[in-house]
C-alpha positions as CSV (number, residue, x, y, z in Angstrom):
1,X,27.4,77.8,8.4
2,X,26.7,77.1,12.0
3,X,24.6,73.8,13.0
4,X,21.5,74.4,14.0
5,X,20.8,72.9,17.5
6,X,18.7,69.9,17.7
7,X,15.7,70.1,20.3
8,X,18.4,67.4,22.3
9,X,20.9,70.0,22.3
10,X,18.3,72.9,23.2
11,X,16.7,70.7,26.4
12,X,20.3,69.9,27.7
13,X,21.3,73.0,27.7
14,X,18.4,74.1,29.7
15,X,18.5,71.6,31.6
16,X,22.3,72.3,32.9
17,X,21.2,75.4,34.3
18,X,19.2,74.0,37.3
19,X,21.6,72.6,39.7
20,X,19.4,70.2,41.3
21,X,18.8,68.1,38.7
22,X,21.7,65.3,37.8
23,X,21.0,64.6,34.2
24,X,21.7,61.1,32.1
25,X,20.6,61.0,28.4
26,X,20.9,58.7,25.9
27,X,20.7,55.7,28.1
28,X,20.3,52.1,26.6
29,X,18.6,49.6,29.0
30,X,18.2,45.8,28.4
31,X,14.4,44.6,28.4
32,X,13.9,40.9,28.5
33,X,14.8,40.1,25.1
34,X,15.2,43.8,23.7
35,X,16.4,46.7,24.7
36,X,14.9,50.1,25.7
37,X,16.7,53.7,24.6
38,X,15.9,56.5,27.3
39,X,16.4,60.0,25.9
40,X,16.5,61.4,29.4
41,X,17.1,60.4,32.5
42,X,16.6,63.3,35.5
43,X,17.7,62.7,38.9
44,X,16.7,64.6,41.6
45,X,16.1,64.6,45.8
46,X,12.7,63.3,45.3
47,X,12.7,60.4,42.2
48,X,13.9,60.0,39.2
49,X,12.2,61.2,36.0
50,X,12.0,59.1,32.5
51,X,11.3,61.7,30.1
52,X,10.9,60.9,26.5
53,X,11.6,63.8,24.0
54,X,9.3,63.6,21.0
55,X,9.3,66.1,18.1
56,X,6.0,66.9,15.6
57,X,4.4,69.3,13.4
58,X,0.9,69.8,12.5
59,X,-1.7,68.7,15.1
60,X,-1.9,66.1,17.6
61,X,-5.3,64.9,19.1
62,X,-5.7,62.3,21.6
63,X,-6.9,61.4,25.4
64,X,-4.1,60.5,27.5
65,X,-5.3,56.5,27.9
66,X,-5.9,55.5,24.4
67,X,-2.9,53.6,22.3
68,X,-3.1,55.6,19.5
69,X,-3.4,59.3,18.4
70,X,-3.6,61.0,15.7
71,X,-1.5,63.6,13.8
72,X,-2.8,66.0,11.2
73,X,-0.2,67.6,9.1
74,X,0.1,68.8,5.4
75,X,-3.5,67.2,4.5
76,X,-3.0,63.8,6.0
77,X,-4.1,61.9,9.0
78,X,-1.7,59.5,10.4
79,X,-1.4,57.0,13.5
80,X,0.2,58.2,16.3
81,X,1.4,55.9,18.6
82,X,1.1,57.3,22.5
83,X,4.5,58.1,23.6
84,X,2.9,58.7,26.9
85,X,1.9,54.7,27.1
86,X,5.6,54.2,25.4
87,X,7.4,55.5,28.5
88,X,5.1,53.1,30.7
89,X,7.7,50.6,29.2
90,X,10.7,52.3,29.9
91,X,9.7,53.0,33.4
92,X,8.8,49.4,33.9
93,X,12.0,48.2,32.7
94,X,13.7,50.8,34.4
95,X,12.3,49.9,37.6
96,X,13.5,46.1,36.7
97,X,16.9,47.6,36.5
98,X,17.4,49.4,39.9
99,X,15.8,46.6,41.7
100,X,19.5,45.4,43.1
101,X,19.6,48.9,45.1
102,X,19.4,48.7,48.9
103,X,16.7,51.4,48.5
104,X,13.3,52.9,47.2
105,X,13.0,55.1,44.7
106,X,9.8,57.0,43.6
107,X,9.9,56.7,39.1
108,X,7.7,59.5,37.5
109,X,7.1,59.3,33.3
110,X,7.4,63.0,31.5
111,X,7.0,63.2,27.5
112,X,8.5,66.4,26.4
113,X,6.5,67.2,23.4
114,X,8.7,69.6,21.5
115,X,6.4,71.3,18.0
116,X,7.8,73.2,15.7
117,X,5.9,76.1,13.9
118,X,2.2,75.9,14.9
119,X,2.2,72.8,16.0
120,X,-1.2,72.3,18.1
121,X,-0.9,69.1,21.1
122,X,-4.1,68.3,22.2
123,X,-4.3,65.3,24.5
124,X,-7.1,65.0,27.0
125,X,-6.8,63.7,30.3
126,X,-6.7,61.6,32.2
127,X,-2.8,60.4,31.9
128,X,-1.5,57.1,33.6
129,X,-0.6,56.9,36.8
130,X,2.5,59.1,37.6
131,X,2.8,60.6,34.1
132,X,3.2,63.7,32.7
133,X,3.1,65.3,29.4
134,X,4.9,69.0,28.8
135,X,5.9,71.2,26.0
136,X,8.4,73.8,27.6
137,X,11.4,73.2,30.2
138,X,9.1,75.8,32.8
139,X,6.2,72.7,32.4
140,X,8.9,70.0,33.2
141,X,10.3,71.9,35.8
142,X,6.7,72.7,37.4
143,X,6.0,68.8,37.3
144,X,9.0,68.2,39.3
145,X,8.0,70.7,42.0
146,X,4.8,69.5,42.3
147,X,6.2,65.6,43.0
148,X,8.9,66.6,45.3
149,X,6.1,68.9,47.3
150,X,3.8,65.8,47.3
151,X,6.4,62.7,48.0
152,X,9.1,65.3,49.6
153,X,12.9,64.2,49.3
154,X,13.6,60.9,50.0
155,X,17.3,60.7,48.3
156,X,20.4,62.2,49.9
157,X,23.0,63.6,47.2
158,X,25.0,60.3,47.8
159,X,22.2,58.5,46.9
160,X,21.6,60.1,43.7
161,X,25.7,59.6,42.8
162,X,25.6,56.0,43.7
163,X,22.6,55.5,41.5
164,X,23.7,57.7,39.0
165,X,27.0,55.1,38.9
166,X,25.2,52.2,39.2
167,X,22.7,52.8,36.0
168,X,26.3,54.0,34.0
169,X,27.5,50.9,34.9
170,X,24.4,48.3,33.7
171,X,23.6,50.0,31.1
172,X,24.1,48.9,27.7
173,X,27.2,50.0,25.8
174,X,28.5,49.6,22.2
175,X,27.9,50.5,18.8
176,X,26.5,46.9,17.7
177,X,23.7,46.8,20.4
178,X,22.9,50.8,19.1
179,X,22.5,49.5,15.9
180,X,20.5,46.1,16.8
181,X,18.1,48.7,19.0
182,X,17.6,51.2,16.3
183,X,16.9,48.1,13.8
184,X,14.2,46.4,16.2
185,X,12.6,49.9,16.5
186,X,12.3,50.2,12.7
187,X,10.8,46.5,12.4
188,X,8.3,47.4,15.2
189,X,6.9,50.8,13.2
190,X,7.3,48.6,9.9
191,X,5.4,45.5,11.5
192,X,2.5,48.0,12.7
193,X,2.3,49.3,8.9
194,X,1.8,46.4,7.7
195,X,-1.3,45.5,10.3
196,X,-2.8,48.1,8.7
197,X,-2.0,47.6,4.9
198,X,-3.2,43.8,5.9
199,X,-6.6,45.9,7.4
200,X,-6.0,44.4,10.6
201,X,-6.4,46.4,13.9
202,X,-3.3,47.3,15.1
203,X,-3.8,47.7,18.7
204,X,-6.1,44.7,19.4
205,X,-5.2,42.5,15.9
206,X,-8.6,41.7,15.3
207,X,-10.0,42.6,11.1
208,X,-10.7,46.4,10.3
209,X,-14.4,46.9,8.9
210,X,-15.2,49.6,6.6
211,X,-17.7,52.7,8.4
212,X,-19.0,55.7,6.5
213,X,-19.9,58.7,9.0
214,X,-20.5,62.4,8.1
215,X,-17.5,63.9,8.4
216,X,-15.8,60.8,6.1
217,X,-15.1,56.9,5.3
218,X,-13.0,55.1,8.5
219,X,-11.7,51.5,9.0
220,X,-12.9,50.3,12.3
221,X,-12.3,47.6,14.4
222,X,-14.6,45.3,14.3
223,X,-14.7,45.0,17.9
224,X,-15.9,48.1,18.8
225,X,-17.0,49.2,21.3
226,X,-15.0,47.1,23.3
227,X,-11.8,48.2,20.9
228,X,-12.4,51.6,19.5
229,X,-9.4,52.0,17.4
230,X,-9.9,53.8,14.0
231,X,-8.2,55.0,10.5
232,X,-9.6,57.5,8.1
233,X,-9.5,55.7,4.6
């Protein structure tokens, strides 16, 4: 039985077929004392764009600034954290990374939300600065037209080789600093778990208070309004 291809396989292979773009996936990045994993790294005349692939079902609902969403699938309600404020991070530390280059280059942060079935995303705006969320290569593809008509292209084709060599030269390389990346990860999700098991806010770490409403019983922080994170019990 043939393998079913994974969304990475899917967006790559869509990908290839626009020749302007240089593509880099997969990319491991160091980050003070961790490290960062890049799914996608797009290089074109006009910037480069960090674009983080992230897979769901159900419903998500969310604005585009908050920490947290939330994801409604098979009866639950769970905590989603913003992949859109996740890439801020990579782009930081990407930015940290190309700083040895003789010259500027404009960063732009895409999550590709990929759903399967009837998955719903519905994220208000407004987005951070130079972000971008998309569900379909034509939405990722009409974000980079739009930055390249607004900034225009400021990178030659040798340019984008050199700093397509220089990023597969610094980044990080190995099997054992995968593995260390993939365990950190784990710890961080675990570590956030347990904020909540311990009812502690998990974006602000101050104590969760207990709110009935209406439409059902919530844990709240208890320093709302100026925190305004909340759990359905």
């Amino acid at each position: 039985m043939m393998q079913q291809p994974t969304p990475e396989m899917q967006l790559t292979a869509h990908l290839a077929q626009y020749h302007d773009l240089t593509v880099m996936r997969d990319i491991l990045i160091p980050a003070d004392e961790r490290t960062m994993h890049i799914d996608f790294l797009l290089l074109t005349k006009c910037g480069i764009f960090v674009c983080e692939l992230k897979t769901y079902r159900g419903i998500i609902q969310g604005e585009g600034m908050k920490k947290y969403w939330k994801q409604f699938t098979d009866g639950n309600e769970i905590d989603y954290f913003s992949p859109l404020l996740q890439n801020l991070y990579h782009i930081k530390y990407m930015k940290k990374l190309l700083e040895p280059l003789p010259f500027d280059i404009y960063l732009h942060s895409v999550v590709y939300m990929y759903g399967y079935g009837r998955a719903k995303l519905q994220i208000a705006p407004p987005y951070p600065p130079q972000s971008s969320i998309v569900n379909s290569v034509a939405s990722l593809q009409r974000v980079i037209q739009l930055v390249s008509e607004k900034n225009g292209q400021t990178l030659s084709e040798g340019e984008i080789g050199y700093i397509c060599e220089f990023i597969g030269k610094n980044q990080i390389r190995g099997d054992e600093a995968r593995t260390a990346h993939e365990v950190d990860a784990v710890q961080y999700k675990n570590d956030a778990r347990k904020a909540l098991f311990r009812q502690i806010c998990p974006e602000c770490g101050a104590p969760l208070v207990p709110q009935g409403t209406p439409t059902g019983n919530y844990w709240v922080c208890s320093r709302w309004p100026e925190c305004t994170y909340t759990h359905r019990m």
